[in-house]
N, C-alpha and C positions, 0 to 999 in steps of 0.2 A: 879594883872594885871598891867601891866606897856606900855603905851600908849608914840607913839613914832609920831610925835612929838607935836601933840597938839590935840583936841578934837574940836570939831564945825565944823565952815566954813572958820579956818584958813588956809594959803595957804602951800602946803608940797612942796621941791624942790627935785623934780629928774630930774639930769643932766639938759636937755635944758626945761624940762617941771616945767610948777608951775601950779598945779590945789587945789586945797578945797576937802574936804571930801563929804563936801554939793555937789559937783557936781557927786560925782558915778555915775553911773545910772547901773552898773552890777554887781552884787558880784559871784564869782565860789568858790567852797567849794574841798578841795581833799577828798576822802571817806576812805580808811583806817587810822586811827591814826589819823583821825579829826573828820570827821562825826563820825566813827565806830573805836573807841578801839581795835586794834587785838591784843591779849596777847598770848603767846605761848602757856601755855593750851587747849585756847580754839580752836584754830588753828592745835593744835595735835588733839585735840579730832573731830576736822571735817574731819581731814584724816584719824581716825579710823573707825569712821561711813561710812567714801568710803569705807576703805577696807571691811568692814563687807558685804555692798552690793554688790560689787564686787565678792566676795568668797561665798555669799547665791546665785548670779548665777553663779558661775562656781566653784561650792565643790571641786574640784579638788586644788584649789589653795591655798597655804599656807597664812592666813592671815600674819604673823610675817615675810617673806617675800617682800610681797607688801608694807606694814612699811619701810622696809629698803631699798627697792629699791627707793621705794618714796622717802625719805628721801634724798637718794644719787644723784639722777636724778634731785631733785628740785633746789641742789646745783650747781650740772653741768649747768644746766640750766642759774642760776642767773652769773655764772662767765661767759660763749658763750654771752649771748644776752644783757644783761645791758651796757655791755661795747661799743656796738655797738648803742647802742641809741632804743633797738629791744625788746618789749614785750618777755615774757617768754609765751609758748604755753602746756595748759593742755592737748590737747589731743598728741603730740608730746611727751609729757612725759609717759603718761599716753599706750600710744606705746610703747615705751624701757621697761616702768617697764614690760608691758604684755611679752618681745621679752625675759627679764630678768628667770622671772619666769615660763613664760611656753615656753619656746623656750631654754632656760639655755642656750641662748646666752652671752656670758663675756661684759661688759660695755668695752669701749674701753681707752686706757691711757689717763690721763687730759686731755693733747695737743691736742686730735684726737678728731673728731666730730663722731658720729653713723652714722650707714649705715641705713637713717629712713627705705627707702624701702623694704631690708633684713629684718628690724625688725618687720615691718607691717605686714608680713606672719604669725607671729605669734598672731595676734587677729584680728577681725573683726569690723569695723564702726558700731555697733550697743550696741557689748559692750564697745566701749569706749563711746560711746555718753551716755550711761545708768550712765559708772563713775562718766562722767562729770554730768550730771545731780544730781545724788547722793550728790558728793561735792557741789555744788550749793543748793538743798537744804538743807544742815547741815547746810553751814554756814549762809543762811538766817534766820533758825530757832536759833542757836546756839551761835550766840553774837548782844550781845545788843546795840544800839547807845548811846552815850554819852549821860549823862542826861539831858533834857531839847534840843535838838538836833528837834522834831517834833513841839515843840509850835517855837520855836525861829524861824526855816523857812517860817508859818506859817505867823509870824509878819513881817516879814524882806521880804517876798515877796509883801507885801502891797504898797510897795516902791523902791525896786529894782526887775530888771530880776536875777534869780536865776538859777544857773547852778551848777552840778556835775563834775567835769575836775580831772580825776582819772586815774591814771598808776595803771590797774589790769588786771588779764591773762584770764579772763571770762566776758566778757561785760554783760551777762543776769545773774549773779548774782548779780552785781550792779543795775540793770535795776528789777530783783525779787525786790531785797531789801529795794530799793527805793518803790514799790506799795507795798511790805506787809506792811512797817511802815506808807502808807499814804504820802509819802513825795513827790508826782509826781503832786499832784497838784499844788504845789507851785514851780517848775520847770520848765524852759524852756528849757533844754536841759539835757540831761545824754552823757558826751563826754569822753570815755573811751579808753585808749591807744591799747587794740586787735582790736577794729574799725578802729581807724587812723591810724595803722600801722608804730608807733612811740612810745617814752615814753617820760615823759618831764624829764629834761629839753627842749627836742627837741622843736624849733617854730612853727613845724605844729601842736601839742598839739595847744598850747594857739592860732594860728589862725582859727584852726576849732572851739577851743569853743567862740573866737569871733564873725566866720561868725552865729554856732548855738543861738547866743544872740540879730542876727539882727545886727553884725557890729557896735557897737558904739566904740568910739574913745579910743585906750588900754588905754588912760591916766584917762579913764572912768573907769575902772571895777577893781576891788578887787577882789586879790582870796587871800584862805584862806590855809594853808597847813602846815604842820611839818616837812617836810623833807626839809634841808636846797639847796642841789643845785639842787632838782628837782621842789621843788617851788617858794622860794623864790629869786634862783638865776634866775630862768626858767621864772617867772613872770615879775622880774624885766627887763632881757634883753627883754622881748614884749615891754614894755614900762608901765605895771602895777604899779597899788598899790599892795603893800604886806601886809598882814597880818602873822604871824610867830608866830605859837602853839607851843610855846616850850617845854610842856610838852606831854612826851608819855609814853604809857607803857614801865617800864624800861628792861623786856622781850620780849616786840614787837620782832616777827622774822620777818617779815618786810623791805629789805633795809632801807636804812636810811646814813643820813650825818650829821655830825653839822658844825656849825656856822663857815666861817673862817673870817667875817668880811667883807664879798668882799661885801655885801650890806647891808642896811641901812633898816628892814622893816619900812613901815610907824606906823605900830603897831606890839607890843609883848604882846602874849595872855599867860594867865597862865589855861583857857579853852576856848572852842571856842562858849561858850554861852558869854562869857565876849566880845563878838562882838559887842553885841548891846550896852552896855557901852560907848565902845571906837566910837561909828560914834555917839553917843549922844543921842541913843533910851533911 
């Protein structure tokens, strides 16, 4: 672990700001590839377990199919919306692939967006909410949090407000996941990017989960994240401390950025239990 730039209640300088570590008073955490590990495996294997439920209600449907369309749609996805600053939407996919498969409507050239409405004729709001639900719970049963991730909250909420501040395309599987592991009592907010209507880096991210924290001052709150310009860059231009996990899984499918140097975290994690370390616990 390599602690950036001092340990205690020395003072860290960002731009116009000088604050102490001893003054936090918020920490936010990102949930995948911080909290929660997503390795491509195990992130294949929660899309196979959708299709499975999918194709035991509707026999009709080719699992090996749904595979691939998923697979194609999840990509088109991440190139339309990412670039825009705009969550990616499962039930919107989860429409194409049905419009794909059982509509053997053709996916449209890169450049082109879907005709969602066209493609909605082909399944009904009940089996896509059964999907989404499906994928929801695989992957709250189906990966694990990083180790030592439940006691460390535990302790670390004794003294700071603790918050979730997550770019992911289901806000109630973060919101599951967080009450099957236990970790909601130690939280004061779950603020996820399909609720705000943004991703970060975007600033409405880190001002919603400052107003969910009770407003204390950005030069106040730490958050914690792996991906370089959606957290650390994202954090930093609020007026944040950073913290920077720089180790992920090296299969993460996952977006992701590295490091171009445009910021400075206050700390560089080699895991995100090494937290309490670096603020002096």
């Amino acid at each position: 672990m390599r602690l950036l730039p001092v340990q205690g209640n020395l003072p860290v300088e960002r731009g116009h700001l000088t604050v102490t570590h001893g003054q936090i008073e918020a920490i936010t955490f990102d949930f995948g590839n911080t909290l929660v590990p997503v390795d491509r495996a195990a992130l294949r294997r929660v899309v196979e377990l959708t299709g499975d439920a999918v194709c035991i209600r509707a026999p009709e449907l080719d699992r090996g199919a749904f595979l691939d369309a998923w697979a194609e749609e999840r990509e088109r996805q991440f190139r339309e919306e990412v670039p825009q600053f705009r969550e990616v939407d499962l039930e919107q996919r989860l429409v194409r692939v049905f419009a794909r498969i059982r509509g053997g409507m053709a996916p449209p050239p890169p450049d082109e967006r879907w005709d969602q409405d066209r493609a909605a004729l082909h399944s009904d709001a009940a089996e896509v909410a059964a999907a989404v639900e499906a994928y929801s719970r695989a992957f709250v049963a189906g990966l694990p949090p990083a180790p030592g991730v439940g006691a460390m909250l535990g302790r670390l909420a004794a003294s700071w407000r603790l918050a979730i501040l997550s770019n992911w395309p289901l806000a109630a599987t973060v919101d599951h996941y967080a009450a099957a592991q236990g970790w909601l009592p130690h939280l004061r907010a779950v603020v996820v990017s399909q609720r705000v209507g943004t991703i970060k880096p975007h600033p409405a991210m880190f001002a919603a989960a400052r107003k969910a924290l009770g407003s204390p001052p950005g030069e106040r709150i730490l958050h914690v994240g792996d991906d370089w310009a959606a957290d650390m860059a994202g954090a930093a231009g609020a007026g944040w401390q950073t913290a920077w996990l720089k180790v992920r899984p090296l299969d993460s499918p996952l977006p992701s950025s590295e490091s171009d140097g445009s910021v400075e975290p206050d700390f560089i994690l080699d895991t995100v239990t090494d937290l309490e370390a670096a603020l002096g616990r």
